[in-house]
Structure formats: structure tokens, C-alpha cells
N, C-alpha and C positions, 0 to 999 in steps of 0.2 A: 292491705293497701300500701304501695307503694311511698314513696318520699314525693313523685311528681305529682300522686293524684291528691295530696292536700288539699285545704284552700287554705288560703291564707290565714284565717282566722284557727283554723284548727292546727294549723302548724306554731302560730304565736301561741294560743294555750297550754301547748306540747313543751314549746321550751319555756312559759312562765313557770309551768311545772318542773322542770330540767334543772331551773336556777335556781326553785325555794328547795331543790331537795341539794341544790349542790353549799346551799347556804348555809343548810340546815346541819352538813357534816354528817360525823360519826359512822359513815361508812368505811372501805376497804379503799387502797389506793387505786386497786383495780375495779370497783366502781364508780370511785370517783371517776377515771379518766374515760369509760364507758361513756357515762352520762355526757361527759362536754364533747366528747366525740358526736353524741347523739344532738346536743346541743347547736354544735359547729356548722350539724348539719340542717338541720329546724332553721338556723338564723340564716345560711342560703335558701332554703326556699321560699321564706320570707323575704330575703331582700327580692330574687325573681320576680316574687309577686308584685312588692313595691315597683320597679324598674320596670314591669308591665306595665302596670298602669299610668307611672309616668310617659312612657310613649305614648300610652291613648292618650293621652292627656294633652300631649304636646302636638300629636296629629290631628286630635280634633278642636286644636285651635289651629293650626294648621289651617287647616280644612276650610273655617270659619272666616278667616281673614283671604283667604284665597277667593273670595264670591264678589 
């Protein structure tokens, strides 16, 4: 599965997991910087998702006050 085909929720899980192992240390400095790479990228398509839905959000009050 791709980074676009997420949802939102499985991408936020992805990097809560991302962050307890980046917290947790004791890895390699080349794991570390793997993971927030992997991270950097989880918190984009999390925000996407966010930013989606604010546009519905915003168009179907839009919508709503236009009647």
C-alpha cells in the first residue's frame, strides 16, 4: 500500500508508533533518521487528510449559507 492509499487514521497510528520507537532510542543513527524520514512523511499525509477535510468543511457551509 502506497503512502497515498492511507487513511488517515492508519497513517496517524503509523507515526504514533514512529515517535514511541523514536523516543524509546537505543537504535542506530541510521535508524533513527530512517524512522523520521518515515515519520516526516506519515505527518504529510496526515495533514492532506486534515486540509481535506477542512475544505469540505468549509464548502459545505459554503453550500449551506448560499440557499
Amino acid at each position: 500500500m502506497s503512502d497515498e492509499d492511507l487513511s488517515y487514521e492508519q497513517a496517524r497510528t503509523e507515526l504514533a508508533t514512529v515517535v514511541e520507537r523514536l523516543e524509546q532510542g537505543g537504535g542506530s543513527l541510521e535508524d533513527s533518521l530512517a524512522l523520521w524520514e518515515r515519520g516526516e512523511k506519515l505527518a504529510d499525509v496526515c495533514q492532506r487528510w486534515l486540509e481535506g477535510a477542512r475544505d469540505r468543511i468549509e464548502a459545505a457551509r459554503a453550500a449551506r449559507t448560499d440557499q
